[in-house]
Chimera marker file (.cmm) of the C-alpha trace (Angstrom):
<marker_set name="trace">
<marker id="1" x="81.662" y="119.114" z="48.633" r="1" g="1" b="0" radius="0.5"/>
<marker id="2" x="82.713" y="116.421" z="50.928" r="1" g="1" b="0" radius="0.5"/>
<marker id="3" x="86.189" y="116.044" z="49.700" r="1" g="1" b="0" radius="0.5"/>
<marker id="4" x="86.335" y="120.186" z="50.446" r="1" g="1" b="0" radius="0.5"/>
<marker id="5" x="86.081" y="119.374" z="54.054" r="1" g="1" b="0" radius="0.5"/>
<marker id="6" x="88.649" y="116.463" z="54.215" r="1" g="1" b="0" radius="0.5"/>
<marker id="7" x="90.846" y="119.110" z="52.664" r="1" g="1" b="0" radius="0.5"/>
<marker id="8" x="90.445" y="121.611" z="55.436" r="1" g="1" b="0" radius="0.5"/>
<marker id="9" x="90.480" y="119.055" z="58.184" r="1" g="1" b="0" radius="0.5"/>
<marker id="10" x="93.017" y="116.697" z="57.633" r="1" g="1" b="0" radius="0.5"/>
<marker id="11" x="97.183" y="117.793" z="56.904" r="1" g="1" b="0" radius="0.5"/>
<marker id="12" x="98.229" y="118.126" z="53.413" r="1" g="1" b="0" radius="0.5"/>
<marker id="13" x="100.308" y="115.101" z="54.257" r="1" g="1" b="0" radius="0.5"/>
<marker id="14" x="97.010" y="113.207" z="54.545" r="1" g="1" b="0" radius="0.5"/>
<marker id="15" x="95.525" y="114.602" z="52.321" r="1" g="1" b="0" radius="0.5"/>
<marker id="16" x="97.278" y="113.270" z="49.340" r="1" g="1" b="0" radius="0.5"/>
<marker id="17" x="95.910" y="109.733" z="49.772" r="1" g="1" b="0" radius="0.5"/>
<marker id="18" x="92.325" y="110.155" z="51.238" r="1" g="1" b="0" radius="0.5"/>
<marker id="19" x="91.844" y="113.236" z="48.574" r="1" g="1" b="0" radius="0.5"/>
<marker id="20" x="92.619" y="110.331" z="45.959" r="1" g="1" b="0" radius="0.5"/>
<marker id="21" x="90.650" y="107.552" z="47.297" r="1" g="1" b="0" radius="0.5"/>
<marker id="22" x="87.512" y="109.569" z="47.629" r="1" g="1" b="0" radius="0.5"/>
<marker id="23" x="88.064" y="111.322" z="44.168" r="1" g="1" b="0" radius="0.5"/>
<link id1="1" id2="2" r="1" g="1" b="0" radius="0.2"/>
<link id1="2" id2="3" r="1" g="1" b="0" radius="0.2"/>
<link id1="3" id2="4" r="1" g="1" b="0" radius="0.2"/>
<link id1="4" id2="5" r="1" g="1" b="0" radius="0.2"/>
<link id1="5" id2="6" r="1" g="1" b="0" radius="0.2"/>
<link id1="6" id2="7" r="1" g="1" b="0" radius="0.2"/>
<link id1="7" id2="8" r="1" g="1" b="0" radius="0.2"/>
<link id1="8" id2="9" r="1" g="1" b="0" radius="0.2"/>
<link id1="9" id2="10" r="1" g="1" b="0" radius="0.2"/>
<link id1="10" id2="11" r="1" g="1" b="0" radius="0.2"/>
<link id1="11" id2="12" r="1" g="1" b="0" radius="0.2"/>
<link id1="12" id2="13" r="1" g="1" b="0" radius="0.2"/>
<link id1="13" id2="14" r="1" g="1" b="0" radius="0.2"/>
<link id1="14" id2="15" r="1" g="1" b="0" radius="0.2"/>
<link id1="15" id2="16" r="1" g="1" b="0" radius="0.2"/>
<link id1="16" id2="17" r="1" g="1" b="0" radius="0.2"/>
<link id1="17" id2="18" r="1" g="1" b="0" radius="0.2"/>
<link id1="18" id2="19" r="1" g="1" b="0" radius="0.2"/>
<link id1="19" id2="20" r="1" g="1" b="0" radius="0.2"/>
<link id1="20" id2="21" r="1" g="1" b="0" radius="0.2"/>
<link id1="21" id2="22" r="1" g="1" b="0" radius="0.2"/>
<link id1="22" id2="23" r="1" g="1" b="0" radius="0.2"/>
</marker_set>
């Protein structure tokens, strides 16, 4: 569920490419 909290944290923006690195 650590992605879950990138996702909440971090701009959509951002969280195209950290969602994909960490997934």
């Amino acid at each position: 569920e650590g992605f879950q909290v990138h996702e909440i944290l971090i701009p959509e923006s951002d969280l195209k490419p950290s969602f994909s690195a960490e997934h």
